[in-house]
N, C-alpha and C positions, 0 to 999 in steps of 0.2 A: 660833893660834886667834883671837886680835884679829885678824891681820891679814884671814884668813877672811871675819871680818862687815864689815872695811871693804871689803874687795873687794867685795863681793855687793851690801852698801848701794848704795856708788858707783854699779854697775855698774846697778842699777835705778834708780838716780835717774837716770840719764843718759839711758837710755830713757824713760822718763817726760818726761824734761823737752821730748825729741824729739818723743814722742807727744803732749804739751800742744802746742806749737807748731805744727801741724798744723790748719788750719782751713778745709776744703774738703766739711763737711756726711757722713763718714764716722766712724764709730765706728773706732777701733783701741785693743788692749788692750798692757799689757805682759804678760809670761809669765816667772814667775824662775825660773830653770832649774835644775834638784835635778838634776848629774849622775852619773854612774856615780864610785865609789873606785876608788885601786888596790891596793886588797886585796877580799878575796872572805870572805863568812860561811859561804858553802857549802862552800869545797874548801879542800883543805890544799896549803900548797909544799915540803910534806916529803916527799919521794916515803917514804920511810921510817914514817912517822906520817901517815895519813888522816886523823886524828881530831884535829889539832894546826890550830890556826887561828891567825891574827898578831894579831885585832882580836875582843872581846866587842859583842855587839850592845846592849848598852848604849852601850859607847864612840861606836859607830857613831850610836846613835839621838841623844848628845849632840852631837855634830858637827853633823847633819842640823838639829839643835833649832835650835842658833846662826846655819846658814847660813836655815832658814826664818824666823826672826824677823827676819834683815838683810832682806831679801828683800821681804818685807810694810813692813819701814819704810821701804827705799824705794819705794814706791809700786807695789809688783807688782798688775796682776787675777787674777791666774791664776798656782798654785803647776804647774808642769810635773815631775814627777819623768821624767827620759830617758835614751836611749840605754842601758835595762838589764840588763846584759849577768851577773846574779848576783841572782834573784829574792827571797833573802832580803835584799840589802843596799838594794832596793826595799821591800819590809816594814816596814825599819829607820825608812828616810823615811817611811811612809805612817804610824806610829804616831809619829813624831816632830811629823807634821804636826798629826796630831790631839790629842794631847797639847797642842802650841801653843794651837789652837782653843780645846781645854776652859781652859786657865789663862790665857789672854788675852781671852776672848769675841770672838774675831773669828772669821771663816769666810771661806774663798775660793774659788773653784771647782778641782777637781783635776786635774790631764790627765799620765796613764801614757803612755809610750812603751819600746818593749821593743826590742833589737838581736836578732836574728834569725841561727841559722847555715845553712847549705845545709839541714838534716836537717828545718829548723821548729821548732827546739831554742834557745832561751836560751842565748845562747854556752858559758858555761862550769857554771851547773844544769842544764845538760842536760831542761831544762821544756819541756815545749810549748805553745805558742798558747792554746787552751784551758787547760790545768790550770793557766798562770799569772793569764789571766781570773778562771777561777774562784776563784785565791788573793786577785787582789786587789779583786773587784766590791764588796765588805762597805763601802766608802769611798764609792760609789755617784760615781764621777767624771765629769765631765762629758763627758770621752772614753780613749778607749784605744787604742794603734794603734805602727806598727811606725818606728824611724827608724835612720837611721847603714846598716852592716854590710855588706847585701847593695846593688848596682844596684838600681833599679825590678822591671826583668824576671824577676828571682829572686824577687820578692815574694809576687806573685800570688796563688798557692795557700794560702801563709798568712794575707794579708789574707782570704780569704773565708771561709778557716774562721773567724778572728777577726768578721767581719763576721755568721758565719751566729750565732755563739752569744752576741754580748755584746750588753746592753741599751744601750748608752750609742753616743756617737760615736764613728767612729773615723776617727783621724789616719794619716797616713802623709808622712812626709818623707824620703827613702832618698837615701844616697847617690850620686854623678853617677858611676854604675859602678864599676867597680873601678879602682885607682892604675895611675897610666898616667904615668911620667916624661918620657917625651916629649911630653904634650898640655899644652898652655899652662895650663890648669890644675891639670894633673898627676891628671883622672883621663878616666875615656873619652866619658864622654856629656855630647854638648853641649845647648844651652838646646833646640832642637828636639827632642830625643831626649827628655830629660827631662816635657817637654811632651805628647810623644806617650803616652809612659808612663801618664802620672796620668792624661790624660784617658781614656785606656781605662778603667784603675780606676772615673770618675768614673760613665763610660758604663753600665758594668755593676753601680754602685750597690752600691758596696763602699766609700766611703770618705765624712766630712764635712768632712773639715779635710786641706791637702797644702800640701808645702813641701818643702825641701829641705836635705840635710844636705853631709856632705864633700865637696866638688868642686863645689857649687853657688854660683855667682856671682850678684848683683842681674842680670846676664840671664838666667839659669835660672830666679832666682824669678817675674820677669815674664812669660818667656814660659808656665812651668805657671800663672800666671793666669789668662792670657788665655783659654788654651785650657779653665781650669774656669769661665770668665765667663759663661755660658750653659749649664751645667749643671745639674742639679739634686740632686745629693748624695744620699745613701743616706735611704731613711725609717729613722727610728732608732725599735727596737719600745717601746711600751708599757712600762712598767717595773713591777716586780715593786709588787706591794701589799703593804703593813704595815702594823702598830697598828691604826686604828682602823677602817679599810677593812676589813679581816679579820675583825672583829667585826661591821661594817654588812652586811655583804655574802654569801650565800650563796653561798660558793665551792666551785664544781665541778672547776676543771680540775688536776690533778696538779701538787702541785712536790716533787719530787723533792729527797732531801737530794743535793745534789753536793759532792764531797771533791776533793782532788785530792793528790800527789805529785807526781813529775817528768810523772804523767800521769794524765787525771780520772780522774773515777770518780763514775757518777750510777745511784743504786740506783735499782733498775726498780721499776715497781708489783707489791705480791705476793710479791716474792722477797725472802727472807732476806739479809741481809749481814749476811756471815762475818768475826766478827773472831777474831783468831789471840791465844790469850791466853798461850802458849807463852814470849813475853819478858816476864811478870810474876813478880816473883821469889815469889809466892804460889802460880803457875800451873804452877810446873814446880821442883822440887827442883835438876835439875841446872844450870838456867840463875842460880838466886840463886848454886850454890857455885859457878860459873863468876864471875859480878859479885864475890863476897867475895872471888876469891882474885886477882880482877884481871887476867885473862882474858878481856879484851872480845873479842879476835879470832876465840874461839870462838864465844864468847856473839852473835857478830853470824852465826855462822852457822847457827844456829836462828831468828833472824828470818828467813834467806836460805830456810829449808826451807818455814817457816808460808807464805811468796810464793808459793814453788811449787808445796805443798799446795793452794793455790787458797784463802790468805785474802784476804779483800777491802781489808782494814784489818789493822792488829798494834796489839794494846796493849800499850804499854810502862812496866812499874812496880817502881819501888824503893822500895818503903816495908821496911822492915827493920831491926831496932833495929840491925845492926852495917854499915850504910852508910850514909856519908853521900849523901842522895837529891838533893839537887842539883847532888851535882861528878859520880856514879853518872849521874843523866838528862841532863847536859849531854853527858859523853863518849861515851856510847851513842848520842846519837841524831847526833854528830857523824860519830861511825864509818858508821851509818848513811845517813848524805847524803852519804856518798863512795862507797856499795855501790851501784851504779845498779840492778843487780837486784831491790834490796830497797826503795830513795829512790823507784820509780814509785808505789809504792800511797802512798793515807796513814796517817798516825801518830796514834792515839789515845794521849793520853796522860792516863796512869792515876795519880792520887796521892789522899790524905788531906792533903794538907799543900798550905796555900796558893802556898808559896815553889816547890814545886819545881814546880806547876804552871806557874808563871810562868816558869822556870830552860826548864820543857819549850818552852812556845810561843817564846820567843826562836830558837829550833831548825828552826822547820820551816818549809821554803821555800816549801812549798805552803799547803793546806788541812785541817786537821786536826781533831782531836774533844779535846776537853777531858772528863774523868771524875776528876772530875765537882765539881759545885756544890749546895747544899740550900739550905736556909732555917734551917738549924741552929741557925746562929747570932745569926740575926735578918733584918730586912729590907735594915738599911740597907749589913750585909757583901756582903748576896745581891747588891745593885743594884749596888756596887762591884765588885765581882770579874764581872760578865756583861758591865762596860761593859769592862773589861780585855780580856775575852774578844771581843767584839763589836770592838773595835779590832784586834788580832791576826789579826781573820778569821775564828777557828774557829767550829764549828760543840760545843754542847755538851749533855753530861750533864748531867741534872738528877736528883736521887733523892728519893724519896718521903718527905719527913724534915722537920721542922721543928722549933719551938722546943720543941713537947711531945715530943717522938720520933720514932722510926720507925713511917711508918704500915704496920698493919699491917690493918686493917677494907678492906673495899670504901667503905665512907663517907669515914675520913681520908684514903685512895689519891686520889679524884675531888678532896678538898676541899683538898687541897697541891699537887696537880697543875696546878688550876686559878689558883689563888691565886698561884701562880710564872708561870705562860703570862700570866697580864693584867700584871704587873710585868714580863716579859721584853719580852713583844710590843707593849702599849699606852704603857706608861712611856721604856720604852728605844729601842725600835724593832728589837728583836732577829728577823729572820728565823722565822717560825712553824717553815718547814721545816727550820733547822738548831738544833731545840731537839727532844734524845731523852729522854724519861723514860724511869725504869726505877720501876714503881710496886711492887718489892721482889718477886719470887720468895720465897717463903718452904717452910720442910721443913713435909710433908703426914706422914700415919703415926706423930707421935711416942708418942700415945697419949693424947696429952690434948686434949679435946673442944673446947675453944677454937681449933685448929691446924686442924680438915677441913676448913674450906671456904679456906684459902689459896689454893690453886690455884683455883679456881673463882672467887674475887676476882679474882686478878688478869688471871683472862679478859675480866669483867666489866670492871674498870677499865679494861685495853686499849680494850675494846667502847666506852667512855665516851668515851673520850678520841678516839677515834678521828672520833668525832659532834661532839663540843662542844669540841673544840679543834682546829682547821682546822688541817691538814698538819702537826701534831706528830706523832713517831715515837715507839716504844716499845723500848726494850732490856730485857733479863733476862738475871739469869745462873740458865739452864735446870739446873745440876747440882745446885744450892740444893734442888730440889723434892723429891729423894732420901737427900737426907743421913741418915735414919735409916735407909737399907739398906747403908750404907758398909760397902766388902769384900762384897756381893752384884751383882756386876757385871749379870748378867744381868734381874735387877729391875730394877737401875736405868737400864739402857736403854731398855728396854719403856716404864716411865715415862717418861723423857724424849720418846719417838717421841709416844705417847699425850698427851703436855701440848702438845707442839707443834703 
């Protein structure tokens, strides 16, 4: 571990000292380079055990802490997390980085780089292009882009999809093709070849930043210079508004919440997204005695079914006086990032309990929903755990609840709803669109005169919300409204079609 932060130190002081010495009326930065482990958070080497990992992503995030603070003290501009080929052990770094930020008050600029296989697949999470974008844009980096793995010529098709959906820059440094023993540099493409390559990229305005990785020599880098020296690099789009923008501004155009797993997921305007509540040990009888009796392998095949059924999301929750919920939500959601059938969608995860929600986000390589956070407990738990949340990347629940209660009025539903979205979105800078309220479903029909208009409230507060807090979403658990016709199936269908 010491020796770790003197290597890194070093290693940036000596670029630095190279890049001070340089005085010819050009800017040049240095870049400290966060690379890839060789261990993985996503996949197990137990062919026996999917769910067995060698390394806890804390461990990982402490490693990532000590090489990012050497890194910065020697004289880095620019934090590079690269060549990443296991998008959760990318995560690790990217909340390791911020973490530094917040306890040291310093800030650098960010720049992701992803390895890439034939498929457009994250070497070994099996993620794509996009759904790892969308895991990791929450860091707002200064760019994002492909290096190492494949030649140039194999790139192409991922760079554009990368290029068509990320707001930021994007880099590309690819390897000088593939290992080639007999070429004096031992891989196949030379500084021409190289050259030719980017500049295509350049040409069709798919990339801002090129360079070059494995097989590339001080004449490869020179010569992709030359050839982008006269280019003009991708326009890089407009970036998303927050905080106070959102509040100044009457905004029209759609932002969609985007999720992601090994693959996105960006709910349409209008349509429902389906979450599968089946792996909630509340949600299904058989799947808690499956978790109690320590039966994951089954128990991972009912998340495999809710996939297929056509959910769009799975919630996943252990709250249950006889498990314990965060050794429960660590194993489960491990087994499940080894299920590729089930790892493409994403994972909401579902607790009461602050710890295991934390225990969950360590878990998921993509993009997921956190269920949930309130105001329960006061302001200053709420801003704590959203910044938690908001570093992780998730996107999250918020419920209708504060220091006085559950609301339960159409007046308290607008007036805790609202009161959380200016603390999320003006204070924090939380994403408008990946903050879901649920402003409570409540049982209609109990028989007591205070309870008729719940449903009709929480139409109303949708309708509110919808108006006066710009691209916030709305969840409900729709079976809630029925509870007082429990064991009348047929009613409570009817009502649920009729409430929706």
């Amino acid at each position: 571990s010491a020796l770790a932060r003197e290597l890194n130190e070093a290693a940036a002081r000596l670029a630095r000292g190279v890049v001070d010495e340089i005085d010819d009326g050009r800017r040049r930065f240095v870049a400290g380079a966060i690379g890839p482990l060789t261990v993985s958070l996503s996949n197990s080497p137990d062919a026996d055990d999917p769910g067995f990992r060698v390394v806890t992503f804390d461990q990982v995030r402490t490693a990532y802490t000590e090489q990012v603070r050497a890194l910065i003290a020697g004289g880095s501009d620019v934090l590079l997390v690269e060549t990443i080929f296991d998008s959760l052990n990318a995560k690790a770094a990217l909340v390791a980085i911020q973490d530094v930020f917040a306890q040291d008050g310093v800030r650098l600029p960010i720049m992701i780089s992803a390895a890439v296989g034939r498929g457009g697949e994250t070497m070994i999470s099996a993620q794509t292009v996009e759904a790892f974008w969308t895991a990791v844009a929450h860091v707002n980096p200064l760019s994002v882009g492909l290096n190492c793995s494949l030649g140039p010529d194999l790139m192409y098709p991922f760079l554009e999809q990368l290029a068509s959906k990320s707001s930021a820059a994007i880099s590309c440094y690819p390897n000088a093709g593939l290992p080639n023993p007999l070429s004096p540099t031992g891989f196949d493409l030379e500084p021409d070849d190289m050259a030719r390559h980017l500049g295509h990229f350049a040409k069709d305005g798919l990339i801002n930043i090129a360079g070059g990785c494995c097989g590339n020599t001080p004449a490869h880098v020179a010569a992709i210079a030359k050839a982008l020296d006269d280019q003009p690099g991708r326009a890089i789009p407009a970036r998303a508004i927050t905080g106070d923008e959102v509040r100044r501004r009457s905004v029209t155009v759609p932002r969609p919440l985007q999720l992601s797993g090994s693959q996105p997921f960006v709910q349409q305007p209008g349509v429902f997204m389906m979450i599968g509540e089946r792996t909630n040990v509340a949600g299904s009888p058989k799947f808690a005695r499956l978790i109690k009796d320590g039966k994951y392998d089954e128990a991972v095949s009912i998340a495999r079914q809710q996939v297929e059924n056509g959910a769009n999301v799975i919630d996943i929750c252990m709250d249950e006086g006889m498990i314990d919920g965060i050794v429960a939500m660590t194993r489960f959601l491990q087994l499940l990032g080894s299920e590729p059938e089930v790892a493409k969608v994403p994972f909401m995860i579902d607790s009461s309990k602050w710890e295991v929600l934390e225990a969950g986000l360590a878990c998921l390589q993509g993009k997921g929903i956190v269920n949930s956070i309130s105001l329960k407990e006061g302001e200053a738990t709420f801003r704590e755990r959203a910044r938690t949340i908001h570093r992780y990347g998730a996107a999250v629940v918020v419920m209708a609840f504060d220091e006085e209660g559950q609301a339960a009025t159409y007046a308290d539903r607008i007036r805790i709803c609202e009161r959380a979205y200016r603390i999320l979105v003006d204070e924090i800078g939380f994403p408008p669109e990946d903050i879901i309220f649920d402003p409570n479903i409540l049982t209609v029909a109990t028989g007591m005169e205070e309870h008729d208009n719940y449903a009709v409230d929480f139409i109303e507060a949708t309708r509110w919300i919808k108006t006066h807090l710009p691209h916030a979403k709305v969840s409900g658990g729709v079976s809630n409204i029925s509870f007082s016709f429990r064991g009348n199936n047929v009613v409570r269908e009817a009502m649920h079609s009729a409430f929706l």
